[in-house]
N, C-alpha and C positions, 0 to 999 in steps of 0.2 A: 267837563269839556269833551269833545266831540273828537274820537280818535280811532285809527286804524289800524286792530288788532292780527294778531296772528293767535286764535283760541282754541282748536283742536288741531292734534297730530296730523299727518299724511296730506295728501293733496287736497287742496283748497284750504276749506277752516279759519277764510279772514272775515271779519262781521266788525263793520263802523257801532262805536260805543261809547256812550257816557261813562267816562272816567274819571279821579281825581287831578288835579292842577297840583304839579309837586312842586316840593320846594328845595331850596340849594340846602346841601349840608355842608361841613367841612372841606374848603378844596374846589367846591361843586360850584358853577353857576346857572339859573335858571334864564331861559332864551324863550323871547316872543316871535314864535317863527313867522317869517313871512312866506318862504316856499320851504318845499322838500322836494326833491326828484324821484320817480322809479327808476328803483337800482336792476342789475339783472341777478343782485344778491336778494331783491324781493322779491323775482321771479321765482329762483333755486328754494328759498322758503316757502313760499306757496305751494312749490313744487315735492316740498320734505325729501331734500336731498340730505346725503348721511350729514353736510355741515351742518345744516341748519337742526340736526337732532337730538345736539346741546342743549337748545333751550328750554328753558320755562317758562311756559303758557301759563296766563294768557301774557304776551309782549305787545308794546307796539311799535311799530313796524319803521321803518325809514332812517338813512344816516347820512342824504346827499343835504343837506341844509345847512339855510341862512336866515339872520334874525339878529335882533336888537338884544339886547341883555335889559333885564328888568330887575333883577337882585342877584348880591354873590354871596357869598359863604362864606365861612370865617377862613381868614388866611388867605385868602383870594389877592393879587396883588398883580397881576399883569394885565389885567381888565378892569373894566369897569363898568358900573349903568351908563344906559346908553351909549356901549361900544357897538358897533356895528360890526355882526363877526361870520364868518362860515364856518363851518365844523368839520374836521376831520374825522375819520372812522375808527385808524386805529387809537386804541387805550391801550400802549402798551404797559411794560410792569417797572422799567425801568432803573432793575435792578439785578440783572441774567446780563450773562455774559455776551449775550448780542447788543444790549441795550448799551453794555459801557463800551464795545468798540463801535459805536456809531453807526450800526444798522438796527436801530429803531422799529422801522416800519417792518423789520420780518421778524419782530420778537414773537416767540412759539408761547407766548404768555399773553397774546393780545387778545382785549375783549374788543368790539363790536358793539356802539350805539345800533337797536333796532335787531340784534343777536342777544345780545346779553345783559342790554339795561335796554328799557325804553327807549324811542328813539323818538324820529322829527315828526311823524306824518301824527300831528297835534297840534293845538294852538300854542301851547308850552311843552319845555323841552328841558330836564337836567340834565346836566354833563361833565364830565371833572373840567378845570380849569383847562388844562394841559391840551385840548385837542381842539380848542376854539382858536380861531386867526382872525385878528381884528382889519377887516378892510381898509383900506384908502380912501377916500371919497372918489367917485369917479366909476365904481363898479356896482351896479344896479343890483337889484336883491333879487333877481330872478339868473339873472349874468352867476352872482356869487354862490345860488346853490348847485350853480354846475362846477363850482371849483375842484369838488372833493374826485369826480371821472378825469372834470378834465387835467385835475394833475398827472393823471396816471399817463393820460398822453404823451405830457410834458415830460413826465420823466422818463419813461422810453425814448422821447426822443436826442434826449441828450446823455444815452446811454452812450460807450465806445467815441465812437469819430464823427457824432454825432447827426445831421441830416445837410447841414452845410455844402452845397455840389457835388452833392450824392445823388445815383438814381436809385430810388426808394419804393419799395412795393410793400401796400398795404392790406395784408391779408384777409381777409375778414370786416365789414362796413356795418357793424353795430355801432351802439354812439360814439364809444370812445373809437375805434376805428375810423370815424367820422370826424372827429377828434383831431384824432391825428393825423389825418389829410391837408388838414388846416393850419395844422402845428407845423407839418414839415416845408408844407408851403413857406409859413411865414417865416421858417427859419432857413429860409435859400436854395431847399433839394432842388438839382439841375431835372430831373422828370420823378413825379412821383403820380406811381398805377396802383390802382384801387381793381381788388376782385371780389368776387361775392355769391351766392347762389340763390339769392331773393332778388325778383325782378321790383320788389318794393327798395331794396336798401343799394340797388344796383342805381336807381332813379334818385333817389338820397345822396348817391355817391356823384354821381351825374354834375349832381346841382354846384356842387362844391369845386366844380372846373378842377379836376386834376387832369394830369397827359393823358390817363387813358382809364376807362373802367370797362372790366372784363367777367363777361358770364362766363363762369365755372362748375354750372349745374351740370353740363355734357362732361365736366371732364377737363381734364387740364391742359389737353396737346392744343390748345388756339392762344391760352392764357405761355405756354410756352414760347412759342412761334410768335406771338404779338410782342412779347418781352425782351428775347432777342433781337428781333427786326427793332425795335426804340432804342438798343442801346449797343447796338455796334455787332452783334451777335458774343458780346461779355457776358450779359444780365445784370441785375441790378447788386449795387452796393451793399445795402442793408436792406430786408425784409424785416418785419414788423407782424407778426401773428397773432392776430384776434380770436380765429374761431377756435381754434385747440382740434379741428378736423384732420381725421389723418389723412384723406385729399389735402387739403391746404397744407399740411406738415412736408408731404410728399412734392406738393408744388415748390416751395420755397428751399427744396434741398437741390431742387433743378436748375431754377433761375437766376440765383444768388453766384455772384461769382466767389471761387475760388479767393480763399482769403478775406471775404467777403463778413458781413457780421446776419446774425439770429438773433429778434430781440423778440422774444417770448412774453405773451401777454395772455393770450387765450387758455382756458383749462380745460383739456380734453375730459370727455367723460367717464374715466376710468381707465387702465392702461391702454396705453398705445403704441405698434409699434412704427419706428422707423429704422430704417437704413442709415445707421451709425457709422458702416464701411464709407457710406458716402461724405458724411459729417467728420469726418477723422482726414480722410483724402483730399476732401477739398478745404483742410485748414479751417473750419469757421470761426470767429469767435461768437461764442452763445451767453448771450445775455439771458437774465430772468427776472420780471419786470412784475412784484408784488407791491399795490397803494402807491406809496411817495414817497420821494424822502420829506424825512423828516428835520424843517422845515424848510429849506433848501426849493422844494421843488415849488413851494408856495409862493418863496420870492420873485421865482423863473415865471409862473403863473400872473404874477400879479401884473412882472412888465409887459407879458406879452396884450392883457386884457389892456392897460393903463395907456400904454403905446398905441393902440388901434393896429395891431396887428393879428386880432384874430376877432371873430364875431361869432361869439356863441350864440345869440339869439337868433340864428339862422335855424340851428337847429332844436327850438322847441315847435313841437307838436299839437301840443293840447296843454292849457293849463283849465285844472278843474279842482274842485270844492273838494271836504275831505269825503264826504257824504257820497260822493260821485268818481272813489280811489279805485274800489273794487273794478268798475268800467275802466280804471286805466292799466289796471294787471290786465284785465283782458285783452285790451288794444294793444297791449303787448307782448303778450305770449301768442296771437296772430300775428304777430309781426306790422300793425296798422299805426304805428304810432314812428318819433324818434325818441325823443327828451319828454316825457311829461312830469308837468311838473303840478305838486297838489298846493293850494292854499285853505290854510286855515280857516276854520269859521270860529267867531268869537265864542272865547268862553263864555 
């Protein structure tokens, strides 16, 4: 079968290859993808950032996917052939002291489909039992490989006091950013502003009718002064931070009222500082917003898709062949893409 490796260290090193078709083992179920997504964790491996330095080459690549089940493994028992499922990313080990107090999704023991086993961007796909979610009918299979981002939306946003008559700033308009414009929309925020420093995801952000989207490339005293003037000269309720920039760090210590909430999503590139005097004075509460809950966030996901309250399909981009992935790392490490999503070509 026909898949999209990661085979040498450092930058670049992905090459489309005839691979073998695996099979489930014990626990394990095998899945006939219909898509995968570009992640911006496939960017960071392309990229050979220290996470991605763990693995072992050659991988393949991908962990945003959906697909049918075509055989399970022995002991298999909350699935089935012919379940229709999305996959979740983390594996964690479920046996650590994070895992039995019920935060799961940040176990320091978690592997990575597309890190640490093979992943989706193939026409077949193993995976333990444990991190596939069998769909409803009603969620289309290109809809259901954005579950695994768009959870992450969802669960930021029902972080704290959650988006409900909130005025809500969203920092950063990569996908999930984009995401969750649409999330907080559909969950009642009384204005929710969109910033960003690409005139591509500023136009992205545009489309998705929030109050207000603001270029940030100059600087942030217009993104201040705009933010005040919409909301009384208080600022906004909850910020939301995608890029992990310490402009935008800097922005959202400004605007955020007093008392106000930080829901932390973006990963800066390495240390960064902020004004902690400011964060300590003005009260915050500071969220930090790793994957999903598990599975909790999945439910919250399924209603908002199931209900027509959000429409992922707005923001796919490109869907293309596996043959044709390498051209979708590119369109998105220039920034020319939103969601692309790959489909398999038959084994």
């Amino acid at each position: 079968m026909l898949a999209l490796r990661k085979i040498e260290p450092g930058v670049g090193g992905l090459s489309v290859d005839e691979v073998p078709v695996p099979e489930p083992g014990p626990g394990e179920v095998k899945i006939k993808v219909a898509y995968t997504g570009i992640c911006g964790t496939d960017l960071h491996i392309y990229n050979w950032v220290p996470f991605a330095q763990r693995m072992q080459l050659p991988t393949v690549l991908g962990h945003e996917t959906s697909g049918t089940i075509v055989a399970v493994g022995e002991g298999v028992s909350s699935v089935k052939v012919d379940d229709f499922i999305s996959m979740e990313s983390h594996i964690s080990c479920g046996t650590c002291y994070t895992c039995h107090m019920g935060q799961a999704n940040v176990c320091m023991n978690t592997r990575y489909p597309g890190v640490d086993i093979d992943g989706g961007f193939a026409p077949y796909v193993v995976v333990p039992e444990k991190i596939v979610w069998k769909q409803p009918e009603g969620i289309s299979p290109q809809v259901a490989a954005m579950f695994e981002p768009f959870g992450i939306a969802v669960h930021a946003s029902f972080k704290g006091r959650g988006m409900a008559g909130m005025n809500v700033l969203v920092a950063g308009c990569g996908p999930i950013g984009l995401m969750n414009i649409i999330v907080a929309k559909a969950l009642g925020a009384n204005r929710v502003i969109a910033t960003d420093v690409s005139p591509t995801r500023l136009q992205q952000a545009r489309d998705l009718a929030p109050d207000a989207v603001i270029d940030v490339s100059n600087g942030n005293q217009q993104a201040i002064k705009t933010i005040r003037d919409m909301t009384r000269r208080n600022g906004v309720d909850v910020s939301l931070e995608y890029s992990g920039a310490p402009q935008s760090l800097a922005l959202i210590s400004e605007v955020t009222v007093a008392g106000g909430e930080l829901v932390m999503v973006g990963v800066p590139g390495g240390e960064t500082l902020v004004n902690l005097e400011t964060w300590l004075l003005k009260g915050f509460d500071i969220y930090n917003v790793h994957g999903r809950r598990l599975h909790s966030t999945w439910e919250q996901a399924s209603k908002l898709v199931l209900d027509k309250k959000v429409d992922l399909e707005q923001l796919i981009s490109h869907v293309m062949p596996i043959s044709e992935a390498p051209r979708g790392v590119d369109l998105l490490l220039k920034g020319e893409g939103i969601k692309i999503l790959i489909e398999p070509e038959d084994a």
